[in-house]
N, C-alpha and C positions, 0 to 999 in steps of 0.2 A: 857175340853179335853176328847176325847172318851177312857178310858181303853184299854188298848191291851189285847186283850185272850190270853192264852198261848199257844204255838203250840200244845202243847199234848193235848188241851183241844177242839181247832178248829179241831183237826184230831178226837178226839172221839166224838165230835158234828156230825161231816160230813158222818162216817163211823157206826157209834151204833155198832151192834152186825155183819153187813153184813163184808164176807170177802176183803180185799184187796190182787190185782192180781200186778204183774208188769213184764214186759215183754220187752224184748230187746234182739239184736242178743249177745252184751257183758252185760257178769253180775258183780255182785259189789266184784265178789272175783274169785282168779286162783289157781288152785291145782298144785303144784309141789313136787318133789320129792326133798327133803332138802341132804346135805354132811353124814349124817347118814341113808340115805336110807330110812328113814321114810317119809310118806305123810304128807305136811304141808299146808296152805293156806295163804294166804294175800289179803288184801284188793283192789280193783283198785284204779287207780289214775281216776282223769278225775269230769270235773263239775256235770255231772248226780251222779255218784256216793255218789259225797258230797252232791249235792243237796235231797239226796232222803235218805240218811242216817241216818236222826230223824224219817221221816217216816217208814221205817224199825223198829227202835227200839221203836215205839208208838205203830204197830199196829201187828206184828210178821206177815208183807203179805206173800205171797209166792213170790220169784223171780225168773222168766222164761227165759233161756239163752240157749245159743249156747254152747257146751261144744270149747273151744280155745286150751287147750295146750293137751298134748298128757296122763296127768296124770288127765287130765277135763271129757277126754274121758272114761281112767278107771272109776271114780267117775258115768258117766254119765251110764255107763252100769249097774248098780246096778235098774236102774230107779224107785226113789223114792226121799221121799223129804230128802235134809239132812239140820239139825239142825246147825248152828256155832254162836256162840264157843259152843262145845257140852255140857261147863259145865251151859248155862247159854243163850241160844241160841236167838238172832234178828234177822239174817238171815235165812231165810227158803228155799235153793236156789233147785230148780228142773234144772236139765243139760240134753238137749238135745242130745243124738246120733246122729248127722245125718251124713252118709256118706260120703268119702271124694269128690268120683266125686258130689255128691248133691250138697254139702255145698261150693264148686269151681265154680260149675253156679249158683246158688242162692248167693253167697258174691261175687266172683270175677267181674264174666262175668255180672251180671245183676245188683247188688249192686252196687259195685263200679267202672266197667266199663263202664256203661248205665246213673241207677240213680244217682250216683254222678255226672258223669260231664255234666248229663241235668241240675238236681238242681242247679250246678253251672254258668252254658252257657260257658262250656268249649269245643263245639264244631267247628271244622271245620266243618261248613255246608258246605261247596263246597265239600267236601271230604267225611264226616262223619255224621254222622252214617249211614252204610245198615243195614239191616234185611233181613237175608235167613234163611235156614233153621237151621244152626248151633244156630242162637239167639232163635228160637221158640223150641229149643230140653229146651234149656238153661233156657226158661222163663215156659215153663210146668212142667218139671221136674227137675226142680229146684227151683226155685221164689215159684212158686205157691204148689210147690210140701210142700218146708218147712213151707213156710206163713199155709200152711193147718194142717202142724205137729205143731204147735205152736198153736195153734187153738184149735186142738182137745186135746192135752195137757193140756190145761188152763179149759176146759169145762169137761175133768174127773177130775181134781184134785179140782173141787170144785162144783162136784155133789150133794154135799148135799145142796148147800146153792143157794135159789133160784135168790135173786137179788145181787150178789157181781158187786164189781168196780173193773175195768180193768183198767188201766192204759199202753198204748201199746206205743213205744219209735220208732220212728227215720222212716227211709227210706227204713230200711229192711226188714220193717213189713207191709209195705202198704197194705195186701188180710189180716190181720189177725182179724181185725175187721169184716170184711162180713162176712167170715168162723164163728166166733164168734158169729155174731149174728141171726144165722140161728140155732146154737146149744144152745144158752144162752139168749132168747129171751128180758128178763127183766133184762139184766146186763146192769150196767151203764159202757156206752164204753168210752175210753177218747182216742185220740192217739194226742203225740206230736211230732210233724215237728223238725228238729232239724238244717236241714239245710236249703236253701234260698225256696222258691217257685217260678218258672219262670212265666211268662205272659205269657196268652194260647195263643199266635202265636207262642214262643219256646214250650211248651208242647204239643205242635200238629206234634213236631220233631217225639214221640212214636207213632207206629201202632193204628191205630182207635182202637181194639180192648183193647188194651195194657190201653192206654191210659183213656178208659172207665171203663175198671174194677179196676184201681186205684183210680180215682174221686168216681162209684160206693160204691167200700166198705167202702174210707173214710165217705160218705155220710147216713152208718147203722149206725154212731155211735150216740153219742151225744153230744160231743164236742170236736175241731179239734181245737189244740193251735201250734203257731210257737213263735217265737223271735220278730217280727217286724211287724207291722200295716201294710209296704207293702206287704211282705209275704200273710198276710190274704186278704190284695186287689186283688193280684193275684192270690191267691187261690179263692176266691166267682167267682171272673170275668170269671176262666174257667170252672166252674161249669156251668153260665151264657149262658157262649159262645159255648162249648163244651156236654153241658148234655142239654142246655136246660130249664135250673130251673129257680124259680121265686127267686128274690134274694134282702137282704138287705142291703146293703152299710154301711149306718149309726151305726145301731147295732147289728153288726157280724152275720146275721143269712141266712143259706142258707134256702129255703123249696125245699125237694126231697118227691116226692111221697108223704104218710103220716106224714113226720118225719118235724121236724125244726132243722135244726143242726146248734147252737153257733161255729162260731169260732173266735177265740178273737188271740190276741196279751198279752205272759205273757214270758218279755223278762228274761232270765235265769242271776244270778249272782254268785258272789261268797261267802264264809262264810269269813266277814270280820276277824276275829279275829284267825279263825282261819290261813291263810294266813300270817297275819304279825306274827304267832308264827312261820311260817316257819324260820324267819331269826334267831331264836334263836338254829337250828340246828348247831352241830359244824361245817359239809361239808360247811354249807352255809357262816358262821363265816368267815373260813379260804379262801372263794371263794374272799368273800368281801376284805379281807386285801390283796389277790393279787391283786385285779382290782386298787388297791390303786395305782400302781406303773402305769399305764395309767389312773388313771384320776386324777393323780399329776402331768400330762406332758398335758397331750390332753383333747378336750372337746370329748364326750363320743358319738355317733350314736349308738344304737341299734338295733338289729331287733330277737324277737324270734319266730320261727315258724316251723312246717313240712317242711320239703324240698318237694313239692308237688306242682303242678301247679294250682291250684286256688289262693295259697298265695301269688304267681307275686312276686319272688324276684328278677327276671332277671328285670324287669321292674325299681322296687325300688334301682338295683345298677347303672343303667343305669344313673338314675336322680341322683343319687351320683354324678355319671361322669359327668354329667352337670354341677351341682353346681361347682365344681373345676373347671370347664374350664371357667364359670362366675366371680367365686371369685377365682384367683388364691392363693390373700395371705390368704385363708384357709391351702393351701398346708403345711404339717407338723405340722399344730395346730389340725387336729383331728386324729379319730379311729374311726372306720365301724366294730364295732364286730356282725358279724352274727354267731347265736345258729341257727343252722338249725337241726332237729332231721327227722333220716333216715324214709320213708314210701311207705310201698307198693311196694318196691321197687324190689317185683318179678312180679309184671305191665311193660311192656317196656317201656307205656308212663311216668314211673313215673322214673325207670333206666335212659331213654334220659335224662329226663328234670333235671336231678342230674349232669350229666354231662356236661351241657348247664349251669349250675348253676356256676360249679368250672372251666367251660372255661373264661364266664364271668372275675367272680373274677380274675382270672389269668392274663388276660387283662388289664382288668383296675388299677392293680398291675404293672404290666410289664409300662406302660404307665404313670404312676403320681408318683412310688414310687420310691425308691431307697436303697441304701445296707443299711441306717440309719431309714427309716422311709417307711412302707409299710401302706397303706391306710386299707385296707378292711382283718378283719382275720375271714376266713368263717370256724367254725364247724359245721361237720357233721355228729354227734351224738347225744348218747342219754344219758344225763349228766344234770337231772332236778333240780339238788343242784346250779350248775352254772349258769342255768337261771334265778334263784332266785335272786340269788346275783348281776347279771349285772340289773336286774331289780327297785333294790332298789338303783341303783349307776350311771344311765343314765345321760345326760342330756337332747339327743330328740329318741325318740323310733317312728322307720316308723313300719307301718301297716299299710300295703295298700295291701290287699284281693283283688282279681280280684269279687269276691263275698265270703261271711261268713253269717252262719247261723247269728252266734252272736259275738264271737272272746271273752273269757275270757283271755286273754293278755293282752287286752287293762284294762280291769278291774283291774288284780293283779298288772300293774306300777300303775294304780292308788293309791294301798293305801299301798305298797311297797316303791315307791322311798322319796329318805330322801332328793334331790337334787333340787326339784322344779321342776324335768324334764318333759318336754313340748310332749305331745304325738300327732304325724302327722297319720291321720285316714283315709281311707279310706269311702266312702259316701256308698260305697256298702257292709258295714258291717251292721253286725246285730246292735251291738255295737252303732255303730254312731248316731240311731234315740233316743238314752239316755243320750250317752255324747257331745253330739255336743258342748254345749254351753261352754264346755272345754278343748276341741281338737280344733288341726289344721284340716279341713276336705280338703279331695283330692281327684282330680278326680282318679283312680288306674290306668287309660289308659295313661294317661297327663302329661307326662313327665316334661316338662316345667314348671308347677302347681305343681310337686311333689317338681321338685327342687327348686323353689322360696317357699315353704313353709319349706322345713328343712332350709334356711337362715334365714326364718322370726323367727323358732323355734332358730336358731342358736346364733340370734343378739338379740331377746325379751329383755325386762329390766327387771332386779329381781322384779319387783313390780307385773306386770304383769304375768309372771312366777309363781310367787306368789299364785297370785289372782285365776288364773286357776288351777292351785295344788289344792287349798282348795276347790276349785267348786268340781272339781273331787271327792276326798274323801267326800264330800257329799252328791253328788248324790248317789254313790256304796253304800255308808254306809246306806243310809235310802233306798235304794231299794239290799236289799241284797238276800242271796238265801233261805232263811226260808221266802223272804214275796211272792217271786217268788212261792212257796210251798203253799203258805196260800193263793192264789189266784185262784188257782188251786182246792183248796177241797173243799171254797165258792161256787164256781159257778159247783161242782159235787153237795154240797148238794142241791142248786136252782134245776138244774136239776132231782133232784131224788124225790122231792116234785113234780114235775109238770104228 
């Protein structure tokens, strides 16, 4: 059997003496002002954070961020690096200034009203999207405006060192690798996709021009990673289709002009152990011993996610409503608890699609329940101790994404629930091309398919139930987020060799 390197030992293989950069619109910490007026910090939540959290504490990189709260901002005007915890310091975090109107058309209008819901295919095309002049004010002096500040950010703060590793994150940084590598000539560039990649028939939705200088920059770098092998099918093919390029199918490589750029498939997890320490918190303790008193009466439905429209919950209650008018004598043996956590929601489309949410629900309340027994109890908040807890005490959890990068939900009931609970997946998650052979898979359009699969999850036999629990937790547990991390700085250091 081959030895395992240790992580700290694979990051100082990969890295020697060169610096490491890392870069994203959110960083791994928020400055607030504490009940004594004092400035304090905290950690984020969220998988990148955890995932990148040993690397942080192996290599002291620098972390390049968007200043977010209003005490980020103070922090961010000082413009320099700051050390945390100052007695003893891992993070190195540099905070952005950027402007309110800037950082409104570079996050709002073009982040997340354009590139998310192209990445997603959350478009009405009969309807949507134009492009006039308001999106071109929006995409120069904003997109492109900050992508540039980010850029030249990264390239003084580590002027002295001639080949560092850049590690650039997500969808909000699409221009910051070309910026980069016009001022950083020898830096090892890496950006990861975080959310789906579309098939260049939808990516031909964006302006030719648009659309060019996103493939362009990603294609300075030297290796372009997403979540899922379709993902990178789709990304080569519009390179292909759309730039032009001579292209590898087989083994990830696009070739643009001089360059060969790797893009691979390196799908993100979670830190097992640390997760199931989650349940040892008290909030989460005393969540568990409420849910007790519903799932000592009913069999348990789950659903935890953003109240936001790629996650299709309207879809998912829908096929709820199916199943009962198929099986009526379900009628009073279950519970529909959705955890939906508020988003975006000074977006209109994301305000409607809240209300479209809790109409639903209301319906389909008003229609199957009665003064004893109400089908479906949708929250919608932001109460992460309680998602915990309904996660280790399900017995079927829907997730069915309209589209997902990756879906870490589906991973923490993995190694979370104490129940056997049967997890019904979505085929259009990132997720699905890891755990298939564990989950229920669904079409997320296919109503019908949704609701005959929560029965199949509903009626399964403990053996079976069983059998797919333990598949589960062993797939997450041997592809967790430190190998997601070790796969990553392998093929930086191949790269940096060549």
């Amino acid at each position: 059997m081959r030895k395992k390197i240790p992580d700290s030992k694979v990051i100082e293989q990969t890295l020697g003496e060169r610096k490491l950069v890392l870069a994203s619109n959110r960083g791994p910490i928020q400055f607030e002002r504490g009940k004594d007026g004092k400035r304090e910090w905290r950690r984020g939540a969220g998988g990148l954070i955890t995932a990148l959290d040993s690397i942080l504490k192996a290599t002291k990189a620098y972390w390049i961020a968007s200043a977010m709260t209003e005490e980020d901002s103070q922090v961010a005007k000082n413009q320099k690096l700051l050390g945390l915890p100052e007695d003893d310091p891992f993070y190195w975090i540099y905070l952005l200034d950027i402007p309110p109107d800037k950082y409104d058309q570079y996050y709002n209008e073009i982040s997340n009203d354009l590139l998310w819901f192209l990445n997603h295919h959350l478009f009405d095309v009969a309807n949507e999207p134009t492009f006039g002049s308001q999106f071109r004010k929006a995409w120069d002096n904003g997109y492109v405006a900050v992508n540039k500040q980010f850029a030249q950010t990264i390239a003084a703060l580590t002027k002295g060192d001639d080949d560092p590793v850049i590690m650039i994150q997500d969808y909000h940084l699409y221009l910051v690798g070309g910026f980069l590598r016009q001022l950083k000539r020898d830096a090892v560039l890496f950006h990861f996709v975080h959310v789906p990649w579309c098939s260049p028939d939808y990516f031909r939705i964006l302006p030719t021009d648009v659309r060019q200088a996103i493939l362009e920059s990603l294609l300075t770098l030297d290796i372009v990673g997403f979540h899922s092998r379709r993902y990178v099918r789709n990304f080569i093919l519009c390179c292909q289709d759309l730039l032009g390029c001579r292209i590898d199918l087989r083994h990830g490589k696009v070739y643009y002009r001089d360059r060969v750029v790797l893009v691979k498939a390196y799908p993100i997890s979670i830190g097992v152990e640390e997760t199931r320490k989650m349940l040892e918190i008290p909030e989460v303790s005393e969540g568990i011993e409420k849910l007790s008193e519903i799932t000592d009466k009913y069999k348990l439905i789950l659903r935890v996610d953003r109240a936001e429209l790629s996650k299709n919950l309207i879809r998912g209650f829908e096929a709820f409503a199916m199943l009962l008018d198929t099986h009526p004598e379900l009628l009073g043996t279950l519970k529909f608890l959705a955890y939906a956590y508020p988003s975006r929601e000074y977006l209109k489309k994301y305000s409607d699609y809240r209300r479209a949410i809790e109409e639903k629900v209301a319906e389909i309340n008003s229609k199957y329940g009665n003064s004893q027994w109400q089908p479906i109890d949708l929250q919608i908040d932001d109460n992460y101790y309680r998602s915990i807890a309904a996660l280790s005490r399900f017995d079927v959890l829907l997730t069915n994404p309209v589209f997902d990068g990756m879906n870490l939900v589906a991973k923490e009931a993995s190694v979370l629930n104490s129940r056997d609970g049967v997890i019904v997946l979505s085929e259009n998650a990132g997720a699905y091309e890891e755990l298939r052979d564990g989950v229920l898979g669904i079409n997320p359009f296919d109503l019908e398919d949704t609701a005959k699969k929560l029965y199949q999850a509903l009626t399964m036999t403990p053996l079976e139930r069983g059998l797919r629990a333990t598949r589960l937790k062993e797939i997450v547990k041997r592809n967790d987020v430190l190998k997601w991390l070790r796969h990553q700085l392998r093929d930086i250091e191949k790269v940096s060799k060549t």
